[in-house]
N, CA and C atoms as an extended XYZ file, in Angstrom:
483
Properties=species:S:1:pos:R:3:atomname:S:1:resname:S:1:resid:I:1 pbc="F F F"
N        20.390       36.961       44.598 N   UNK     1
C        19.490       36.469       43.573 CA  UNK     1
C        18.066       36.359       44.105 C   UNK     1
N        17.674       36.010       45.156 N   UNK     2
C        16.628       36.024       46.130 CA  UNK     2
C        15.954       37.037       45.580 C   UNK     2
N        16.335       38.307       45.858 N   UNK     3
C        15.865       39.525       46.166 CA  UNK     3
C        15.370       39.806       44.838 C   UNK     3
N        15.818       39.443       44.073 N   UNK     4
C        15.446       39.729       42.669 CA  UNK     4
C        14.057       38.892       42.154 C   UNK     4
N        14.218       37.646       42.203 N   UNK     5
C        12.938       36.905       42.233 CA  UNK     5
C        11.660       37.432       42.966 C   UNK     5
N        11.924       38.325       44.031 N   UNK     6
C        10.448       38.561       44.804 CA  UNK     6
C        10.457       39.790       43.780 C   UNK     6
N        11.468       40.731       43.362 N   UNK     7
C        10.826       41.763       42.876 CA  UNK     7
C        10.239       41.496       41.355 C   UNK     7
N        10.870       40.790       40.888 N   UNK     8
C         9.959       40.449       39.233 CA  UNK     8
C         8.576       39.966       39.990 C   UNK     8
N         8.718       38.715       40.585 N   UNK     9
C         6.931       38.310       40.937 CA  UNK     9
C         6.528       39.495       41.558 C   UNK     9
N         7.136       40.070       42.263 N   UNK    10
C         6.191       41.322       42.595 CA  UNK    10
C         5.817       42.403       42.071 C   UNK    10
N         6.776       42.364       40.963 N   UNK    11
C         6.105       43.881       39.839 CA  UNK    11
C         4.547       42.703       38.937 C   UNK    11
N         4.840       41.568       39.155 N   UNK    12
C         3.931       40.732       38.323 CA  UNK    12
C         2.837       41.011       39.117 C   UNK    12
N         3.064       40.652       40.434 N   UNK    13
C         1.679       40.452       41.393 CA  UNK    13
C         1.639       41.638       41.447 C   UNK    13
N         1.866       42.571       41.507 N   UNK    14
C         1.559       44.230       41.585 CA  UNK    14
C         0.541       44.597       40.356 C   UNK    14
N         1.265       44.436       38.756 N   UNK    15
C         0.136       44.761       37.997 CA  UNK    15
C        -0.630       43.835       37.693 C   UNK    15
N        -1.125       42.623       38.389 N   UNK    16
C        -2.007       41.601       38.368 CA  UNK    16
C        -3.263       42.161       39.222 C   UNK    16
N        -2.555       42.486       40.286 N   UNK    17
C        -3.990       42.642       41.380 CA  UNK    17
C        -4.249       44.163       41.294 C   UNK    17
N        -3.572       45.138       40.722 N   UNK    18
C        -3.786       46.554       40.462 CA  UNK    18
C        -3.984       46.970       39.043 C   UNK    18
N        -4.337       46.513       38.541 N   UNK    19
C        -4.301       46.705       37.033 CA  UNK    19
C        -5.029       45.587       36.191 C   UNK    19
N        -4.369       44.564       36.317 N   UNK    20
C        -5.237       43.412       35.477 CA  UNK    20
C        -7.244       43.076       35.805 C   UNK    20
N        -7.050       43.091       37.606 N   UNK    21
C        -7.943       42.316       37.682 CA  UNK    21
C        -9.183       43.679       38.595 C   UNK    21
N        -8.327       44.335       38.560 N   UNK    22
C        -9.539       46.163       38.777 CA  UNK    22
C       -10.022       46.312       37.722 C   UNK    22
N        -9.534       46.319       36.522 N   UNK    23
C       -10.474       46.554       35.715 CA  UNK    23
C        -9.467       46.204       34.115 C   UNK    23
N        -9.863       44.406       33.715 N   UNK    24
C        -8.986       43.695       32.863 CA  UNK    24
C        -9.508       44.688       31.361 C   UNK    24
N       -10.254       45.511       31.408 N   UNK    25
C       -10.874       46.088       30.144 CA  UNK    25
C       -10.091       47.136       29.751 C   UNK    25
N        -9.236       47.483       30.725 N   UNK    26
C        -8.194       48.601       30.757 CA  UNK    26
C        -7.483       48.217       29.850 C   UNK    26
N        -7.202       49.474       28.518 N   UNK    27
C        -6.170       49.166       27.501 CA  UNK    27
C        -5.148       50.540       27.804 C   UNK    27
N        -4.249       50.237       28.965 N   UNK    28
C        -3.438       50.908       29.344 CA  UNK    28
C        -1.979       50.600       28.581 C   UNK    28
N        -1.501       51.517       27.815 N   UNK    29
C        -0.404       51.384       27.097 CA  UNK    29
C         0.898       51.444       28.304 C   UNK    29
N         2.141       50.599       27.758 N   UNK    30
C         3.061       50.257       28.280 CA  UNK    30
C         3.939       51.690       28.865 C   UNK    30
N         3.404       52.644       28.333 N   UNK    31
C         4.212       53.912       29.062 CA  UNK    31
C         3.563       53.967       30.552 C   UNK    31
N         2.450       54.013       30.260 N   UNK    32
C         1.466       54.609       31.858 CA  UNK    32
C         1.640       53.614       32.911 C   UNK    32
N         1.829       52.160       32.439 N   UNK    33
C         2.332       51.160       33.198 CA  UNK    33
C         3.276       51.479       34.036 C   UNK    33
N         4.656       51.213       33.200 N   UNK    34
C         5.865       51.583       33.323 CA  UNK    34
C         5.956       52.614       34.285 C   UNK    34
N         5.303       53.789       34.199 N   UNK    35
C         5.198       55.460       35.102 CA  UNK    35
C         4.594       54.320       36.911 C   UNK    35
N         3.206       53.970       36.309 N   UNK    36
C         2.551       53.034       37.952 CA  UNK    36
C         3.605       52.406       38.631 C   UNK    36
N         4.608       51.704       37.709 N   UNK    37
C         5.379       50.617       38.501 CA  UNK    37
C         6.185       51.399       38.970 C   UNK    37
N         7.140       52.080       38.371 N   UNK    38
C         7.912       53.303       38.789 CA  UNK    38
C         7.476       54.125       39.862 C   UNK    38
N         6.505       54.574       40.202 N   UNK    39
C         5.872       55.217       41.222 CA  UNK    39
C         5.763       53.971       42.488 C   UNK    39
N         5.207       53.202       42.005 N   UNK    40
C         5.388       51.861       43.278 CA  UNK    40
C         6.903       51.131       44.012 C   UNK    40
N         8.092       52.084       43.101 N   UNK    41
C         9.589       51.841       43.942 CA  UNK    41
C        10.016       50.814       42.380 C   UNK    41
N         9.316       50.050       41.565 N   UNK    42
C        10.289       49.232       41.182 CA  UNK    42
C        11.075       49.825       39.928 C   UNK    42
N        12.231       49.135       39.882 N   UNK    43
C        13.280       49.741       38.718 CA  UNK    43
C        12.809       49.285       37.588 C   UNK    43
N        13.570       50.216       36.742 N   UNK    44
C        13.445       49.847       34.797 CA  UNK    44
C        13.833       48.049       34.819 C   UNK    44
N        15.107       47.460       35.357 N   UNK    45
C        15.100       46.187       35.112 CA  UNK    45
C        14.045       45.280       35.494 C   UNK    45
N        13.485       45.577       36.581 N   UNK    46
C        12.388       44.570       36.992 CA  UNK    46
C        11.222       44.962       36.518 C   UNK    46
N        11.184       46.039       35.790 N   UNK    47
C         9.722       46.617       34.891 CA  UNK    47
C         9.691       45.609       33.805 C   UNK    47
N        10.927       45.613       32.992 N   UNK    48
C        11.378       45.034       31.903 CA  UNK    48
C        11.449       43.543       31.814 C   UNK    48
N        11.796       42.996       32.642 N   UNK    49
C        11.731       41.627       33.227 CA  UNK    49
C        10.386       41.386       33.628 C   UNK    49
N         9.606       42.012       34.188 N   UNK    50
C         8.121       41.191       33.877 CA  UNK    50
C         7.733       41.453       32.878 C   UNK    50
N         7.374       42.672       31.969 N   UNK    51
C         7.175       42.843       30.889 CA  UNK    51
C         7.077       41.896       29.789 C   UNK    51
N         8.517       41.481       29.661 N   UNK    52
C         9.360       39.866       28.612 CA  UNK    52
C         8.166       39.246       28.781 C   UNK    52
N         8.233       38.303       30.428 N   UNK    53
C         7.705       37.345       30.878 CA  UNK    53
C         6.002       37.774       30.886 C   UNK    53
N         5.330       38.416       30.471 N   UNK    54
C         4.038       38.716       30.079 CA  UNK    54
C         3.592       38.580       28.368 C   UNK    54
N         4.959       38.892       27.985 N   UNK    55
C         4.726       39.233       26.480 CA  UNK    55
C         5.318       37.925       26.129 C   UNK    55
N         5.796       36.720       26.227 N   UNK    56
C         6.214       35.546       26.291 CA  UNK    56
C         4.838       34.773       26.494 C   UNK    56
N         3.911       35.053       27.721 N   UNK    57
C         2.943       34.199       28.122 CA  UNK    57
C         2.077       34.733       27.040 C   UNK    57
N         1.423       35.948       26.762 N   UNK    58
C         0.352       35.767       25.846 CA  UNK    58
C         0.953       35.466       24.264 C   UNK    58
N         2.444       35.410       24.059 N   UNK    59
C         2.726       34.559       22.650 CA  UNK    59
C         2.387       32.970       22.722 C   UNK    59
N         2.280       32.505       24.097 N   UNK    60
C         2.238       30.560       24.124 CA  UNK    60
C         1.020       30.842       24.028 C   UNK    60
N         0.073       31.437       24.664 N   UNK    61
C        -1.367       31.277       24.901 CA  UNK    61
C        -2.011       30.228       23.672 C   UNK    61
N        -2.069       31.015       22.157 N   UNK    62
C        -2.111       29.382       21.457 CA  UNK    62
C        -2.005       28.470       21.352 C   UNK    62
N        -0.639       28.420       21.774 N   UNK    63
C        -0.596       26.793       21.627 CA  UNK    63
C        -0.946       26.452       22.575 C   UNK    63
N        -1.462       26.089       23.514 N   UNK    64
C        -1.812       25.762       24.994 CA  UNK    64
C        -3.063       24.970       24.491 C   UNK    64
N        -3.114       23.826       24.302 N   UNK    65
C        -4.604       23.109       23.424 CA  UNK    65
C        -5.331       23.513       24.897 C   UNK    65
N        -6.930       22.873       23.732 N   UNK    66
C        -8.326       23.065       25.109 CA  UNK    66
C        -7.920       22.286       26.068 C   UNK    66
N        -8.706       22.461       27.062 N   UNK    67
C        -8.670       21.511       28.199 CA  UNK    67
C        -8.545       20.053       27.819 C   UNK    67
N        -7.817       19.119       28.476 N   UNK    68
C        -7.971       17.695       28.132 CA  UNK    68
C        -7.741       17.161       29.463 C   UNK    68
N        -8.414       16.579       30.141 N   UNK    69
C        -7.988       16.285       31.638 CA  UNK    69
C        -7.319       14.893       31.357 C   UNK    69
N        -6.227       14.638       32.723 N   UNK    70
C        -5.251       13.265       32.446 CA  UNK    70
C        -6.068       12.487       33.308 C   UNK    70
N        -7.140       11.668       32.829 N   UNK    71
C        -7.390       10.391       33.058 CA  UNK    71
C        -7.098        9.343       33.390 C   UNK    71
N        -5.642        9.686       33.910 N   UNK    72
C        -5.125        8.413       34.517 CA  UNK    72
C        -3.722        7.656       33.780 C   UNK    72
N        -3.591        8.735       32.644 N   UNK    73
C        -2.611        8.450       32.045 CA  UNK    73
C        -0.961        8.791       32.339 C   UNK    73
N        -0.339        8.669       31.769 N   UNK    74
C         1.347        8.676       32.288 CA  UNK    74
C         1.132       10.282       32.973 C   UNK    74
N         2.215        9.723       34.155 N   UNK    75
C         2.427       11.111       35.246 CA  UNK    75
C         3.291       12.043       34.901 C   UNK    75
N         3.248       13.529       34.407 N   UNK    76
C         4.599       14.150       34.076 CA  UNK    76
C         5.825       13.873       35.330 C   UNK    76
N         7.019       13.584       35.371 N   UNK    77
C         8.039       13.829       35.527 CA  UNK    77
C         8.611       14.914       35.745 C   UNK    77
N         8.954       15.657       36.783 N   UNK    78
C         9.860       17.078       36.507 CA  UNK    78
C        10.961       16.826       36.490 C   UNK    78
N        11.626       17.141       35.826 N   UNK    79
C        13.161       17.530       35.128 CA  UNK    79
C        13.529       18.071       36.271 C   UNK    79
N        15.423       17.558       36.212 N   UNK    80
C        15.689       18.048       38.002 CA  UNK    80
C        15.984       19.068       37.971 C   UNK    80
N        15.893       20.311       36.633 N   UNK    81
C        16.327       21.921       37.181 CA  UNK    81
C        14.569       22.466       37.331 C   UNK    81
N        13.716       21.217       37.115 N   UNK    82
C        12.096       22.071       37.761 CA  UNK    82
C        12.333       21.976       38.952 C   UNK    82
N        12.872       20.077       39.397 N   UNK    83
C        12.492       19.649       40.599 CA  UNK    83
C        13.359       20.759       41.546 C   UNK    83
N        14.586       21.194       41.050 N   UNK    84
C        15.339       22.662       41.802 CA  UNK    84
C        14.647       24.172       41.892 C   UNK    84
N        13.864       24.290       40.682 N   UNK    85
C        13.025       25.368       40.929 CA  UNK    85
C        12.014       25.651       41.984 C   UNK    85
N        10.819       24.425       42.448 N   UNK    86
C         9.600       24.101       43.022 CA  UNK    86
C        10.184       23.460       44.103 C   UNK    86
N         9.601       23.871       45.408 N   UNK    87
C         9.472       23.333       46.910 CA  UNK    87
C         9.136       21.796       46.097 C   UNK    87
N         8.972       20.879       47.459 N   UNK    88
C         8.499       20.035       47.551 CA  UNK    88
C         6.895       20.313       47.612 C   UNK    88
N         6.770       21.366       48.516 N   UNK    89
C         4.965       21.584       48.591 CA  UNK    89
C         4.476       22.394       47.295 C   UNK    89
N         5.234       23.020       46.506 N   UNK    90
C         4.903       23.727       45.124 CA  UNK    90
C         4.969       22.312       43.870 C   UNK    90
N         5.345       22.118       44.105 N   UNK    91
C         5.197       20.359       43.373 CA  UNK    91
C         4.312       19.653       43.479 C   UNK    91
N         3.764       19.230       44.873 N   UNK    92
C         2.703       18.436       45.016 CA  UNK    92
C         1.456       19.010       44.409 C   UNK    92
N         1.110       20.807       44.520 N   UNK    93
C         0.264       21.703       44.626 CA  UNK    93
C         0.041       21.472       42.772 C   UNK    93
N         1.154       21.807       42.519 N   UNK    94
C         0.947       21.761       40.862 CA  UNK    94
C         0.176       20.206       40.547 C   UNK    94
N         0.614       19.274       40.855 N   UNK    95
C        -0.070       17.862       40.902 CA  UNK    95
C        -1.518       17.641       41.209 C   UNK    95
N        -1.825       18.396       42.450 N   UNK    96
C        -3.067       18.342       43.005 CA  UNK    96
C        -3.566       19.088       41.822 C   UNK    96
N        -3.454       20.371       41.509 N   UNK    97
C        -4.275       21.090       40.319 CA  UNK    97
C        -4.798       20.050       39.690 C   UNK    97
N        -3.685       19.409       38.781 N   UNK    98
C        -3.842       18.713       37.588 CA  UNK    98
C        -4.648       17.803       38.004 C   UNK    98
N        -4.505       16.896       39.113 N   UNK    99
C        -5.640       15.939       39.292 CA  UNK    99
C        -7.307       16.394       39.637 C   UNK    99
N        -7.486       17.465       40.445 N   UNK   100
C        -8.539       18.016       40.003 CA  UNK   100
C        -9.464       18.721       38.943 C   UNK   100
N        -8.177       18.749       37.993 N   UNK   101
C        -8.794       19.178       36.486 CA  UNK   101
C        -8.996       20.310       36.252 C   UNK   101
N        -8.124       21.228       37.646 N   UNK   102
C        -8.157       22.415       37.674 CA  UNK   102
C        -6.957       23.219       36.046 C   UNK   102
N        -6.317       22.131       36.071 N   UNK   103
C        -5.009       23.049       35.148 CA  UNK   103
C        -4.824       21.692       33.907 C   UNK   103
N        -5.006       21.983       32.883 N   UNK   104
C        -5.062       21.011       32.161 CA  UNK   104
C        -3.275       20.092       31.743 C   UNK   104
N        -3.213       19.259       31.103 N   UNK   105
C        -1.247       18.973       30.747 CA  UNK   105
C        -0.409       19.772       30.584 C   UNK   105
N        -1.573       20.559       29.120 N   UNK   106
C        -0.822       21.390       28.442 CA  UNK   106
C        -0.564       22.862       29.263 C   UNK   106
N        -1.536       23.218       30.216 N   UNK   107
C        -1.374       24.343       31.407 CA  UNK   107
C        -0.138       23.875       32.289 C   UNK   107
N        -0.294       23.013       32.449 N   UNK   108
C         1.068       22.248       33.450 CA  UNK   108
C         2.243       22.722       32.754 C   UNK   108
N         2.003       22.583       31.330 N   UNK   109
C         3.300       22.493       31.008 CA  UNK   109
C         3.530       24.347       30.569 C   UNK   109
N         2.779       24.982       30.300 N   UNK   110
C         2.525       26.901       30.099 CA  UNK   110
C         3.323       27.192       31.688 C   UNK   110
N         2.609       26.188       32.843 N   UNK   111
C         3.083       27.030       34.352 CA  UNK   111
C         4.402       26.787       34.320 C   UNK   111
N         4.851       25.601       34.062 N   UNK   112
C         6.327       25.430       34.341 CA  UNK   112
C         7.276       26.076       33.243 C   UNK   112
N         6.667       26.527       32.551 N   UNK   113
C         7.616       27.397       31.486 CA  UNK   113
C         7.570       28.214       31.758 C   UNK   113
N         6.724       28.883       32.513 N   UNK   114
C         6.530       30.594       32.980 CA  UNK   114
C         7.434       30.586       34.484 C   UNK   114
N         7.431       29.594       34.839 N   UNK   115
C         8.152       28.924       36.587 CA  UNK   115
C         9.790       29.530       35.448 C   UNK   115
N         9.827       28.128       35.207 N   UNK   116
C        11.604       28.521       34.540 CA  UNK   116
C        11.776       29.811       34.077 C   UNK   116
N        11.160       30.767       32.879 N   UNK   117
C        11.635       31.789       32.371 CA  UNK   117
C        11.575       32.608       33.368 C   UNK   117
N        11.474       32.254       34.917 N   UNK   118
C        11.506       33.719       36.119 CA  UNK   118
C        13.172       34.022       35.896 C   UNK   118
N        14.096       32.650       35.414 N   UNK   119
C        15.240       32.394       36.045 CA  UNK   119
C        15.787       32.984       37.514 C   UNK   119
N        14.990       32.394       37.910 N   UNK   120
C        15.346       32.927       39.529 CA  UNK   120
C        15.540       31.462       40.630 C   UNK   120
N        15.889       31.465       41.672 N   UNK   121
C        15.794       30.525       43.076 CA  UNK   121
C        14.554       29.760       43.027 C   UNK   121
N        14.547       29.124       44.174 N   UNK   122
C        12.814       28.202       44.156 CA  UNK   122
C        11.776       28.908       44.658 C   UNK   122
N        10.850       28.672       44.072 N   UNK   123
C         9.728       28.942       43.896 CA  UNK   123
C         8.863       28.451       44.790 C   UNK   123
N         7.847       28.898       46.019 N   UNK   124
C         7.587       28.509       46.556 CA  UNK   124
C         6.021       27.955       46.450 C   UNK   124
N         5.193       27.759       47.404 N   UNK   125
C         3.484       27.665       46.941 CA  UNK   125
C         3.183       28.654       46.213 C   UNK   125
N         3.176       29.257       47.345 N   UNK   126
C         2.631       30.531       47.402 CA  UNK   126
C         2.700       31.612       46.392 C   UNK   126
N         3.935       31.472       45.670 N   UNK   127
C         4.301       32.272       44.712 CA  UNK   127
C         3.742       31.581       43.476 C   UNK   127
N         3.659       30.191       43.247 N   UNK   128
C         3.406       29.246       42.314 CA  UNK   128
C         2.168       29.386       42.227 C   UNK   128
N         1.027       29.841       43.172 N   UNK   129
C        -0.229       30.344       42.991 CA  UNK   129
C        -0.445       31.405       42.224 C   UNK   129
N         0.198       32.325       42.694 N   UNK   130
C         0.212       33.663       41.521 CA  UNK   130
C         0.365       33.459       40.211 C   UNK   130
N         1.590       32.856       40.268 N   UNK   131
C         2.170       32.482       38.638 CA  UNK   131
C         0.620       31.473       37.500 C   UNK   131
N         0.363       30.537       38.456 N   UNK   132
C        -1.086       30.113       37.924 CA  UNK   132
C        -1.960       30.612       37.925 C   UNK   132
N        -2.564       31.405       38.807 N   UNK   133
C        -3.591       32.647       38.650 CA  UNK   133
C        -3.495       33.924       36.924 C   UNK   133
N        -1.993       34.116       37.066 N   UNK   134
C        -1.830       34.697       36.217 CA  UNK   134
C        -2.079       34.491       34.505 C   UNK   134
N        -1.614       32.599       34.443 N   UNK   135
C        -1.331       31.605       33.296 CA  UNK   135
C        -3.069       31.249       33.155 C   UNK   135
N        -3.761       31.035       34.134 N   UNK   136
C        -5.111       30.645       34.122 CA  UNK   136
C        -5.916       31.997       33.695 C   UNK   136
N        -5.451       33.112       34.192 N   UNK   137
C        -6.189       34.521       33.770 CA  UNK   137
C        -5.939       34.890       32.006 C   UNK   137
N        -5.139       34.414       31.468 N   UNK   138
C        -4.407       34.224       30.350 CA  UNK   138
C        -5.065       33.734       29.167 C   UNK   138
N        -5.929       32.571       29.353 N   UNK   139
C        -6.193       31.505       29.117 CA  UNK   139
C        -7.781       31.822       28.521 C   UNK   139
N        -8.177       31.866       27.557 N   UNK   140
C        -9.655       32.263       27.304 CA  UNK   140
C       -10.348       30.738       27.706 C   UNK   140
N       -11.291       30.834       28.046 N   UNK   141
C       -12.536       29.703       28.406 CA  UNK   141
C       -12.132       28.958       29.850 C   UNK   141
N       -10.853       29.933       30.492 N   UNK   142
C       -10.729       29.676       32.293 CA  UNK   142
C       -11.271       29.868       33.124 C   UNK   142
N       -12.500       30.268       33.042 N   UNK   143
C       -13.062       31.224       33.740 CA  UNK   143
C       -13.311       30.362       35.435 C   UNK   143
N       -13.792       29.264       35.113 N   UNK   144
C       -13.851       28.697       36.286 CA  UNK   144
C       -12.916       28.203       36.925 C   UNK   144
N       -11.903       27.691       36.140 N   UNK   145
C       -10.861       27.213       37.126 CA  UNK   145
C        -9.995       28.538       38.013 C   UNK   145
N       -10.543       29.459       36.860 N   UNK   146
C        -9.684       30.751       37.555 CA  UNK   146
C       -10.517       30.859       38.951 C   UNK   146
N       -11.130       30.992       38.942 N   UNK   147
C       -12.197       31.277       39.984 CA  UNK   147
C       -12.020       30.206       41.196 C   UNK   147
N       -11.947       29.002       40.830 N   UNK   148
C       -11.748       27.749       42.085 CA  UNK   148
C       -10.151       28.138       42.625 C   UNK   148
N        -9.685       28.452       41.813 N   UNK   149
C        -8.166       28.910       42.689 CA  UNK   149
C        -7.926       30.027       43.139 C   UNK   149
N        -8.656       30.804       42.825 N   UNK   150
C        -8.843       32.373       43.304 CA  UNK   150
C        -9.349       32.461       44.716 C   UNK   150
N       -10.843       31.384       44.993 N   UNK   151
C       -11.219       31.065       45.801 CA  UNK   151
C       -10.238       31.031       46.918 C   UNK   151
N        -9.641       29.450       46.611 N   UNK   152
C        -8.808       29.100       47.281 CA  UNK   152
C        -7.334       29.544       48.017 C   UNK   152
N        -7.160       30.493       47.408 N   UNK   153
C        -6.335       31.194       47.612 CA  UNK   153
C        -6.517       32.034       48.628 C   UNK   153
N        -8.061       32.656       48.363 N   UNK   154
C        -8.613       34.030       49.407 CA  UNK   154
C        -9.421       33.228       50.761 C   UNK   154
N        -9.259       31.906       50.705 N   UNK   155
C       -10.069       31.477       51.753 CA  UNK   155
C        -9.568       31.617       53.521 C   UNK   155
N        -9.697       32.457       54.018 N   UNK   156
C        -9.623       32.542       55.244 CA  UNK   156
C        -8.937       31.131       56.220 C   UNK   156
N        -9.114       30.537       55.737 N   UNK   157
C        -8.206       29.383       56.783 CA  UNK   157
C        -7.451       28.650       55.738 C   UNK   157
N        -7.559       29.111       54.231 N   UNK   158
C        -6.497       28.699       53.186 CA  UNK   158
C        -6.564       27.049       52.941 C   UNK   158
N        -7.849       26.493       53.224 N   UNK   159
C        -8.081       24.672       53.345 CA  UNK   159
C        -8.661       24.809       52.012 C   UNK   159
N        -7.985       23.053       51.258 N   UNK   160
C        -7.877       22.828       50.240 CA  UNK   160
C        -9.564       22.218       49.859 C   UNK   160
N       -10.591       22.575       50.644 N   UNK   161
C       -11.923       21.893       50.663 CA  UNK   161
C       -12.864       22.905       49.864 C   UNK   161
């Protein structure tokens, strides 16, 4: 089951950083895709399986209200098949977002739905970065938070400063 989880996030992170973010103006139809990913080793199931999970995220994109930062109000709770999904350090990370105002409730709650529909093993930081990069790239009027985690992500000694 392992093995399967890196290859969906990785057909994800594949047409994220080769396709989405080379040039997001690209209105590349789902055949020519499909042919790229195919040429890059991955199979029809894991084409298809990110696919869903793309065409799933830009159906929530609405409902996802504007930004509302939590002020101090009640702490989400993860449910113990999240708390089984997310490290301990992919947990805290999602937390830290939210308290910096990087990812709003309702984003909290878009990442962890996009976390669960991998149906896969746990999820680590690292991977939980992508998945938010992706949910934040998603997101019209992100522009900056996309950018502070993008940052952070590419920073050479990887410090949360």
């Amino acid at each position: 089951m392992r093995g399967m989880k890196e290859n969906v996030l990785d057909v994800l992170r594949y047409l994220f950083e080769n396709l989405v973010i080379d040039d997001p103006d690209a209105d590349e139809d789902r055949d020519s895709l499909q042919t790229s990913l195919l040429d890059a080793g991955f199979t029809p199931q894991e084409i298809r399986k990110a696919f869903d999970w793309l065409d799933e995220l830009a159906e929530l994109r609405p409902s996802c209200a504007p930004r509302e930062l939590n002020d101090g109000g009640p702490v989400r709770v993860l449910a113990p098949e999240e708390c089984e999904r997310l490290d301990a350090e992919a947990q805290g990370f999602l937390m830290f977002l939210e308290q910096q105002g990087v990812l709003s409730p309702a984003q909290r709650e878009l990442v962890l739905d996009r976390v669960m529909a991998l149906d896969v093993g746990e999820v680590d930081v690292e991977e939980l970065k992508w998945l938010i990069l992706m949910v934040l790239f998603n997101q019209p009027g992100e522009e900056a938070a996309y950018s502070w985690l993008e940052n952070l992500m590419f920073e050479p000694d990887g410090s949360l400063n």
